[in-house]
C-alpha positions in Angstrom: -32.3 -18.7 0.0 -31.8 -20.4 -3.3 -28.1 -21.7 -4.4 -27.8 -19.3 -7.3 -28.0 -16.6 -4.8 -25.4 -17.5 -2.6 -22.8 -18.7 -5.6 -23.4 -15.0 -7.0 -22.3 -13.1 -3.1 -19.7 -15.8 -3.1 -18.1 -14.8 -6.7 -18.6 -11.1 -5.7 -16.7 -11.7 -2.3 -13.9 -13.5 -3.9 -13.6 -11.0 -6.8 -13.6 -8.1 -4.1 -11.2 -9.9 -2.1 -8.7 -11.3 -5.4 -8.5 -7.7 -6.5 -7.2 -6.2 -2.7 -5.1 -9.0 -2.4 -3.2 -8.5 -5.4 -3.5 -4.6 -5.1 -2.1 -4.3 -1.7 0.9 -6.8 -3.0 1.9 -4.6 -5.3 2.1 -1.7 -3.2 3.8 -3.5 -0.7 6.4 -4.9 -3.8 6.9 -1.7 -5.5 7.0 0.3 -1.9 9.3 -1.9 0.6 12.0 0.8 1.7 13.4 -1.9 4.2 15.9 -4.7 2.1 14.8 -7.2 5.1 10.8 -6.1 4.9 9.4 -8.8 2.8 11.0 -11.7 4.5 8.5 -10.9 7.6 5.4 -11.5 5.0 4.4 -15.4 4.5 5.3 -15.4 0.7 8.7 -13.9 1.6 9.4 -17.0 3.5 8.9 -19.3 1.0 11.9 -18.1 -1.5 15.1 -17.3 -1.3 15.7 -13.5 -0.8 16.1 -12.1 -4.4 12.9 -13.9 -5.6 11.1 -12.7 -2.7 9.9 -9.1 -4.6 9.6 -11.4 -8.2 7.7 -14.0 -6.0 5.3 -11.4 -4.5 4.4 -9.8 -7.7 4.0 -13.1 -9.2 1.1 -13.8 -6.3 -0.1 -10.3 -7.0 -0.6 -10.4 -10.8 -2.1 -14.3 -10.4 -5.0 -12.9 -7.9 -5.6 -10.3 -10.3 -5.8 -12.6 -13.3 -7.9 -15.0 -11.2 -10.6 -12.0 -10.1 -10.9 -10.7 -13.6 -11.2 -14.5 -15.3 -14.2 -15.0 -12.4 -16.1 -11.8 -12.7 -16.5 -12.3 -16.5 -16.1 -15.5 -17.5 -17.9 -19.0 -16.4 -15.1 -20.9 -17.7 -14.0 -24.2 -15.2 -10.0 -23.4 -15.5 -10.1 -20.0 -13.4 -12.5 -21.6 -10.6 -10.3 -24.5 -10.0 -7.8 -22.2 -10.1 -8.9 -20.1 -7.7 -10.4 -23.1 -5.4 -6.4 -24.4 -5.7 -5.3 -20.7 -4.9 -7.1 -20.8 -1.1 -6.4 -24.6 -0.8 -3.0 -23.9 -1.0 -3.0 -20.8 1.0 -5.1 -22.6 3.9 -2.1 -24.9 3.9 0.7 -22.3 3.8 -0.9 -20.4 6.8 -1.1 -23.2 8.6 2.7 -24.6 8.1 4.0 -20.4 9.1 1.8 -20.4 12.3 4.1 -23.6 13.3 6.8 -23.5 11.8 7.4 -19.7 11.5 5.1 -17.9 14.4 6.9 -14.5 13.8 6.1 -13.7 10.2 2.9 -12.2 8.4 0.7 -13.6 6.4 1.5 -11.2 3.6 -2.3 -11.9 2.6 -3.2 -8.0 2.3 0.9 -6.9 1.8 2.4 -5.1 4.6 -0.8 -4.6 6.4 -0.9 -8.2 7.1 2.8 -8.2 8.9 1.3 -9.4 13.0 1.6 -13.2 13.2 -0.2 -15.5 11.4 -3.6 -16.8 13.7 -6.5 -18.8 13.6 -8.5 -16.2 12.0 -6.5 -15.8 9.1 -6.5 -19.3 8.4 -10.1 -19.3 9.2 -10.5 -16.6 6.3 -8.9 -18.4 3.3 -10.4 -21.5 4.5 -13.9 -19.8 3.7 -12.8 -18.5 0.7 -11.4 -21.6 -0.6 -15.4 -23.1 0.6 -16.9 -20.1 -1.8 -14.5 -21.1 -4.5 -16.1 -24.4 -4.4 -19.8 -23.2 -4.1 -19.1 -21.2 -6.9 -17.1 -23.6 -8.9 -20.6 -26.0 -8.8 -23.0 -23.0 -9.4 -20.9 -21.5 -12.4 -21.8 -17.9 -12.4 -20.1 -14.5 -13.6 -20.4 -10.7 -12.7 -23.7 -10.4 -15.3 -25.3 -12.2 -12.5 -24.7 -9.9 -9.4 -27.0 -7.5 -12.2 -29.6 -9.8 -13.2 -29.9 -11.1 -9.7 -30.2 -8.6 -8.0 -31.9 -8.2 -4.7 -32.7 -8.0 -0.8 -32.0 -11.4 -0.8 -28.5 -10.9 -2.2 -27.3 -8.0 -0.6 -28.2 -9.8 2.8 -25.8 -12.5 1.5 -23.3 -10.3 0.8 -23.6 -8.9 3.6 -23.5 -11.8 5.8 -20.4 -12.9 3.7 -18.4 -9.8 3.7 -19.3 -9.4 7.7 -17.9 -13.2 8.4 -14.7 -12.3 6.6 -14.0 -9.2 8.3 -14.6 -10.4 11.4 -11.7 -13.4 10.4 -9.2 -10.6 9.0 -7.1 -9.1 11.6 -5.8 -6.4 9.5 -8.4 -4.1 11.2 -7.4 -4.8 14.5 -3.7 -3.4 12.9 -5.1 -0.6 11.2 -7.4 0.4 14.6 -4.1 0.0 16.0 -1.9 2.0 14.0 -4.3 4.9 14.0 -4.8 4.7 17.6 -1.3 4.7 18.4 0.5 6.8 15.1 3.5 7.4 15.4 4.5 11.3 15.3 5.5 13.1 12.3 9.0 13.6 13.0 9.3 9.6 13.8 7.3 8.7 10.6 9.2 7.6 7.1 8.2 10.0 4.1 9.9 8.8 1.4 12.0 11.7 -0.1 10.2 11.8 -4.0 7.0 12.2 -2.1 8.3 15.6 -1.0 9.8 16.8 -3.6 6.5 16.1 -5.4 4.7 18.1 -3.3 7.3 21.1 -3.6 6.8 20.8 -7.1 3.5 21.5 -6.9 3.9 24.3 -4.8 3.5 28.4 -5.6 6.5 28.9 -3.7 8.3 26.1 -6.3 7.0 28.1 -9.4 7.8 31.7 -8.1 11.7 30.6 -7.9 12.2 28.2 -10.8 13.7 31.0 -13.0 16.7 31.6 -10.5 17.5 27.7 -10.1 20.4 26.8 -12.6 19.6 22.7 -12.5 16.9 20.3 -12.1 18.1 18.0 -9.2 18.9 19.9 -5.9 22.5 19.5 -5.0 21.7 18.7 -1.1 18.6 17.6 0.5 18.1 16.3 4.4 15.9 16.0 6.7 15.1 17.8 10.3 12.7 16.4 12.4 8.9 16.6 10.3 10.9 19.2 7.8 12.6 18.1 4.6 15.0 20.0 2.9 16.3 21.2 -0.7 18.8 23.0 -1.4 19.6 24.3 -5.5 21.9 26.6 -7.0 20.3 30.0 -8.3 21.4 33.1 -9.5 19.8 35.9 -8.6 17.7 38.8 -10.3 21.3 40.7 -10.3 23.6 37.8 -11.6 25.2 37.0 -8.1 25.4 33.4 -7.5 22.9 31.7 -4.5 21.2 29.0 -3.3 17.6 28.8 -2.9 16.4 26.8 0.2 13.0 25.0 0.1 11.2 23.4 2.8 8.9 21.0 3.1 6.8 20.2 6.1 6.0 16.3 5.7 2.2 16.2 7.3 -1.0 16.9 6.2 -2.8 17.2 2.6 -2.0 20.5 1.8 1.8 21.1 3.7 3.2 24.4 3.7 6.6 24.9 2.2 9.0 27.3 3.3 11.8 29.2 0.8 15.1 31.4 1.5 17.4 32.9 -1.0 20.9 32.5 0.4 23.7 34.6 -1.1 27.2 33.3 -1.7 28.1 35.4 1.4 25.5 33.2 3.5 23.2 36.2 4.3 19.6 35.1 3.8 17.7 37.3 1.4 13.4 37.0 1.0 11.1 34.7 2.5 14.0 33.2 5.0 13.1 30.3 6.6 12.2 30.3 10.0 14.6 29.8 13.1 12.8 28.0 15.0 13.3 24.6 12.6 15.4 21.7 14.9 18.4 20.8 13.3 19.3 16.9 12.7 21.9 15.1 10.4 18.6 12.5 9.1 18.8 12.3 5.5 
């Protein structure tokens, strides 16, 4: 298989693995719920605790940079950079698995979080060897066009099935599939539900009779979440409409009651059988 060949799966496989780096980063950056959840992720380690979010998004943003400087470009600086990138990694890994055995490597974000291994060392010390390969073959993403063929896509696919068998992060996901936790034990952040009670017919039905934007209560009850707004009804008596919003699936149902200032439950009351807990 000729040189040029290989330099043009390994710029592809460092692109495709720069971009979910940085990607799953920035999910993990913008997303962490917990104040303590990126000091179990290997860059979270290496700061002190208010630069860890800055420091991740830092990491994020430079793998991004890195992929798109590669895939279009044949310039030197962002295939040093890169080779310095994994070099460095390589090294970090290494100094976490004995110094600090009970973090993540942070490598793909939260999905990374187990303890840092041999395999995941193994992995950025590969990509760091593609770095090089294709730091002496200069090549750019007009080449995975114009070379194009068998010979290439079994590269690839050599390539992409060496560095999945080195990332554990599908032995997590496996995991976490396998053994998901139920709804009513699962974290649903509160905006994603009232997103998807925005969207629903029961939500446009009873806008008219709400009097303000923002509910004035909201909870949580096992896989239900609640919100409660201030309406007036159809006759001018003061209420409060009741949504709720079951927190699985695509397409959750959402349940409504229109409860008088009297506390009697008028249309479409919400059914008894919910489980009542003070989770909010």
């Amino acid at each position: 298989m000729e040189t040029p060949t290989l330099a043009t799966a390994a710029l592809a496989l460092l692109v495709l693995f720069l971009l979910l780096g940085g990607g799953a980063k920035l999910v993990t950056a913008g997303s962490d719920a917990d104040p303590g959840g990126l000091s179990r992720l290997g860059p979270g380690v290496l700061v002190p605790e208010r630069w860890r979010e800055p420091f991740m998004i830092f990491c994020a943003v430079g793998e991004v940079v890195l992929a798109v400087c590669l895939l279009f470009t044949r310039h030197p600086l962002p295939r040093w950079g890169t080779i310095t990138f994994f070099s460095v990694a390589t090294y970090v890994l290494w100094e976490l698995r004995r110094r600090r055995p009970d973090v993540g490597c942070g490598c793909f974000g939260e999905a990374s979080s187990s303890p840092v291994g041999l395999r995941s060392i193994g992995r950025a010390a590969v990509l760091a060897g593609m770095a090089v390969v294709v730091s002496v073959v200069p090549v750019s993403g007009m080449d995975l066009l114009s070379r194009a063929s068998w010979e290439l896509a079994a590269a690839l696919g050599t390539g992409l099935a060496l560095l999945v068998a080195l990332s554990p992060e599908w032995s997590e996901a496996i995991a976490r599939v396998k053994y998901r936790a139920p709804c009513e034990q699962r974290p649903v952040p509160s905006g994603r539900a009232a997103a998807r009670l925005r969207a629903s017919a029961e939500w446009r039905s009873h806008a008219p009779l709400l009097l303000a934007d923002e509910p004035s209560d909201s909870w949580r009850e096992l896989c239900w979440r609640f919100f409660v707004y201030p309406a007036r009804t159809a006759v001018g008596a003061r209420a409060d409409v009741v949504f709720a919003v079951y927190l699985s699936g695509r397409r959750p149902p959402v349940r409504v009651a229109v409860v008088g200032a009297d506390g009697s439950a008028g249309e479409g009351h919400l059914r008894n059988s919910m489980g009542v807990s003070t989770t909010r």
